[in-house]
N, C-alpha and C positions, 0 to 999 in steps of 0.2 A: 572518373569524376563522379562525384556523387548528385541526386535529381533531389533539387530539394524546395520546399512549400514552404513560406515563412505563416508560420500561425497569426492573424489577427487579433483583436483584445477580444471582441468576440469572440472565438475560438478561446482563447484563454478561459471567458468566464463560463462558456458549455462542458470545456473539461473539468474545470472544477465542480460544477453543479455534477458532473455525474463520476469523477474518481472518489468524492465524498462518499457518495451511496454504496461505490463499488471496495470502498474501504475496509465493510464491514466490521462497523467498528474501530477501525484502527486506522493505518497511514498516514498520520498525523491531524492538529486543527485544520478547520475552515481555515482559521485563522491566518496558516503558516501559508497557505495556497493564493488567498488573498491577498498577504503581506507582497509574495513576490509577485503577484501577476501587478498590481500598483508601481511597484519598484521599476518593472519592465520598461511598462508602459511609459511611465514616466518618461525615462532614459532614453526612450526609443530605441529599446534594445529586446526586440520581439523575436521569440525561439523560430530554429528553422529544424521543421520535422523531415526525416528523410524516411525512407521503405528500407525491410531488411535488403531486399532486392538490389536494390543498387547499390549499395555496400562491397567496394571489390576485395575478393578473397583476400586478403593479404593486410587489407587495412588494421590496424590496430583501435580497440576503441575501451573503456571499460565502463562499470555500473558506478555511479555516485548517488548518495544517499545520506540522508541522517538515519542515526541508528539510536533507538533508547526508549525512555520511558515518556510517552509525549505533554502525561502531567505536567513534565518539566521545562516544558516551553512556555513562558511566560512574558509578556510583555513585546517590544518589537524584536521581530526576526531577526537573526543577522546568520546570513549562510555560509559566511566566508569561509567559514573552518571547512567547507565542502568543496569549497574551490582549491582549499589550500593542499586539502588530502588528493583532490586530483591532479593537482599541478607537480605534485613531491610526485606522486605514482607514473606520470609521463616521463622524469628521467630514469625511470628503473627499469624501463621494458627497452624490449630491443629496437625497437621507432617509435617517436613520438607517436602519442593518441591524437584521432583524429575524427572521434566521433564518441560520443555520451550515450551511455545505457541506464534505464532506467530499472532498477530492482524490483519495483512491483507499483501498485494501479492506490493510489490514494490523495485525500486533500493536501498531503505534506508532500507525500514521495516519488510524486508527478513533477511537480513542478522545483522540486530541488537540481537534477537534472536539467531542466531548462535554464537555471537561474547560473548553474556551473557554467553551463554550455555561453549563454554569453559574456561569462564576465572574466573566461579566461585573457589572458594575451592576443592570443588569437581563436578569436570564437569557433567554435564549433557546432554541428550539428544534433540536434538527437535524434535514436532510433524512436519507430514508431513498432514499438516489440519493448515486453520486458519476461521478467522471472516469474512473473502470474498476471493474471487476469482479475486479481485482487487484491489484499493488505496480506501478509502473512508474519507469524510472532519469531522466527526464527529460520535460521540462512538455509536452516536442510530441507526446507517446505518451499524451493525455488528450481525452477526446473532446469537451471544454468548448474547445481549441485545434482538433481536427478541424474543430468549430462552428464556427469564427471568432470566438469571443467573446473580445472585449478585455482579456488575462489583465492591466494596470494601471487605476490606480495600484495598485502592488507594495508592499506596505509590509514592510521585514525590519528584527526584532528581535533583539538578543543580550543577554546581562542588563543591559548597562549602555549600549546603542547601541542608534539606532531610525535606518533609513534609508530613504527612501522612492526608487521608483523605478516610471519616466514610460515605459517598453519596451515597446507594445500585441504587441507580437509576440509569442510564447511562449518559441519557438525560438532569437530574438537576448536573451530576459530570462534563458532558461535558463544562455545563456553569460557573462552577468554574472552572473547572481546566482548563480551556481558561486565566482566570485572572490571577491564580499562574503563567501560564507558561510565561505569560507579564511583570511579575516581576523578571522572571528567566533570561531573554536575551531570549523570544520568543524560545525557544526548551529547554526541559526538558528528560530526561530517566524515562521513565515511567514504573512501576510493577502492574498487577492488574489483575479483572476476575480471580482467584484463584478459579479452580474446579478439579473435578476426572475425571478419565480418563474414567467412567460411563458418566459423565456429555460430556463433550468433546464426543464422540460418537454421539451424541443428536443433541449438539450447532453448532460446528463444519463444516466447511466447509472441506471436507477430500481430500486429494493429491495436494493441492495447491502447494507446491513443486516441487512437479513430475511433476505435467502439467508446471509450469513454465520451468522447467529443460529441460522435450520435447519438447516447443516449444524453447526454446535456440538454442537447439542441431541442429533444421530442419531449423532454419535461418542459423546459421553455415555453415553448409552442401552443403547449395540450391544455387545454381550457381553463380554469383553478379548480373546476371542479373535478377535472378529470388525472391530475397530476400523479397519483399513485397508479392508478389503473393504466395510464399510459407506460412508465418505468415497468411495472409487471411485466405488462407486452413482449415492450423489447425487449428484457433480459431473458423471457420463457422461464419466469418466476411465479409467484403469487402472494397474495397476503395471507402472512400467518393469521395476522391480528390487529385488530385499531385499538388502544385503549391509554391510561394516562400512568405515567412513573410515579410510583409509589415508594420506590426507593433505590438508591444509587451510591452503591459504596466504593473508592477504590483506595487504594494500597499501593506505593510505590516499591518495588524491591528486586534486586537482581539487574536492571534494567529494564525492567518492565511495569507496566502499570497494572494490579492484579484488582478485577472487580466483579459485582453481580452488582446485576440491574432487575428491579420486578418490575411489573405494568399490571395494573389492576384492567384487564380488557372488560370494553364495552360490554360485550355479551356476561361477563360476570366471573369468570373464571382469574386465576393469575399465573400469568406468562414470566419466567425467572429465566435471564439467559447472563451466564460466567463468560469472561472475558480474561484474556491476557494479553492484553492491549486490542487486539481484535479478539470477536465476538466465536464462541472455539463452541459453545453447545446450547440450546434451550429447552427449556422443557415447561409442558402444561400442569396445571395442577388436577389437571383430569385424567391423566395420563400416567402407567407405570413405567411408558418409554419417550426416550428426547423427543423432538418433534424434527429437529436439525443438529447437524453436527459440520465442523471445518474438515475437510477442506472445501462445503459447502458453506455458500454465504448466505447470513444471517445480517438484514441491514436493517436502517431506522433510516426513516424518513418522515417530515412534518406532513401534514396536508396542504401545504402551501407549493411544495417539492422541493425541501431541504434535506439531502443529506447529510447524516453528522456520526461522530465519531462518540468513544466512550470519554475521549478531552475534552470534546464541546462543549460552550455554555446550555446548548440545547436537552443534554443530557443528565438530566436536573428533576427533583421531585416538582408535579406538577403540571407537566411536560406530554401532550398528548401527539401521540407516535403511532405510525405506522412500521410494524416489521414485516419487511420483505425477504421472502427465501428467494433463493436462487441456485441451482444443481451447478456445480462447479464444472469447469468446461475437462474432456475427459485429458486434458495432459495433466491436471492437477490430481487427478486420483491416480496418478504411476503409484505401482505398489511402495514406490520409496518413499513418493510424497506422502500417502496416508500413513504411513508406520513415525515418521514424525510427526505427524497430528495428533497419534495415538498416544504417543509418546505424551504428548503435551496435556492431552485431555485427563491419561492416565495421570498424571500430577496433580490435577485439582481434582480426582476423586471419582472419573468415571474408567470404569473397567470392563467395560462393553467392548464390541467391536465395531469397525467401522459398519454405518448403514447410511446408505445413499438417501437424500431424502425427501425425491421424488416418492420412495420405499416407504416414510414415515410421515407423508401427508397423510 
């Protein structure tokens, strides 16, 4: 039997105030987080989060997720193609699923999972653990792939297409299912990574929930004036820089949304940090070297204690931001995860090596 905690709307709105910030950059809108926690609520159909731990070996569960460009979310949410991908993907394994994983820590791709989780047939629960401690731009920078676990059958939804796909590889599914989701309108419900709760124990990034959930709660809390300095605290981060967006350009293409953000900072200098979909490097204009790099995070947050994303309205010339680093916790620098960072970063132009950057404060 599984031990399980039903999340209150409280709890709903502390995870979103801190998978935002933990998105860096990326894992979808405010927006998309808010849409379902509303929806929930509403319904009286509030998530029940479980511990890897109680999870028995044998259970079958897998990640649900939208996957894409998050420019392309526009207007109200509708997640069903998520549910629809995880409901096709439950007759394909050898026992029905019977628990929901969540792929990684953002204002979208937190709460997509919860919104699967109850609006199947029979609801289910979800792990409090996913494939990072963050947003990440692609499937081979998740430590469920560092694992070796067999991220198919794939199954991807669009409202009115269900397509399934046989790619055990993460790395060679990342680069199709980039293309399906092009043909889909750029965002898809994605079902896949189907393992036991053995397995999850292993792969698993664990309380990813609960740390988002407490740091929600301590921005909440912490004075108005203390809102960023508190979020530092507890991440064992700091501020790079306070200053205002002076420009913000993005580009939708591949499935991804490709962008540079500047911030003319306070003290006078400019802060330029490139994104693909989340926030991958930054760099000072005082500086021959980045200041940050992924698979460290690189966040924005208002002075009020908003988290936001490079979709957000908040992300906007005008727009006076606090970026926060933060040293990525150490299962994300597995030598496998950073060679797909590198990967990533080597695409938009840098050819460095990775540096930690605790290293490059």
């Amino acid at each position: 039997m599984l031990k399980t905690a039903t999340l209150t709307a409280q709890d709903l709105a502390d995870i979103l105030t801190g998978a935002a910030l933990l998105g860096a950059g990326g894992g979808g809108p405010i927006s998309v987080g808010q849409q379902i926690i509303d929806q929930l609520v509403k319904r009286g159909t509030l998530p029940v989060l479980v511990a890897p731990a109680d999870l028995g070996d044998t259970d079958l569960g897998a990640v649900s997720a939208f996957v894409g460009a998050p420019d392309a979310v526009t207007g109200e949410f509708d997640f069903t193609p998520a549910v629809k991908a995880f409901a096709q993907l439950s007759t394909r394994t050898p026992r029905p699923l019977v628990f929901v994983l969540p792929g990684e820590v953002g204002a979208g791709n937190t709460f997509i999972p919860m919104a699967v989780a109850v609006s199947l047939a029979t609801p289910l629960p979800v792990v409090d653990c996913a494939g990072a401690r963050r947003a990440i731009p692609a499937l081979g920078e998740d430590t469920y792939a560092a694992a070796g676990v067999p991220i198919a059958p794939i199954i991807i939804a669009g409202t009115d297409k269900i397509v399934g796909l046989d790619v055990p590889d993460p790395i060679t599914a990342d680069s199709i299912l980039r293309g399906v989701i092009e043909g889909l309108g750029n965002t898809a419900g994605v079902a896949m990574w189907a393992m036991d709760g053995k397995t999850v124990r292993t792969a698993a990034v664990e309380g990813t929930t609960s740390y988002a959930l407490e740091l929600g709660r301590i921005i909440r809390r912490a004075p108005a004036a203390d809102k960023v300095a508190a979020a530092c605290q507890f991440m064992g981060g700091w501020l790079v820089a306070r200053g205002t967006i002076t420009a913000h350009a993005e580009q939708t293409a591949g499935g991804f949304d490709l962008g540079t953000t500047a911030i003319k900072t306070d003290a006078g200098w400019t802060l330029t940090i490139y994104n693909q979909n989340e926030n991958l490097i930054a760099w000072s204009s005082l500086s021959p070297r980045p200041l940050g790099m992924a698979p460290d995070l690189i966040c924005y947050m208002t002075d009020d204690g908003v988290g936001f994303s490079n979709a957000d309205p908040q992300a906007a010339v005008g727009q006076v931001v606090n970026v926060i680093a933060q040293p990525s916790i150490p299962a994300m620098r597995a030598p496998y995860i950073v060679t797909q960072f590198l990967a990533q970063l080597e695409s938009i132009g840098y050819g460095g090596p990775y540096v930690p950057i605790e290293q490059l404060r």
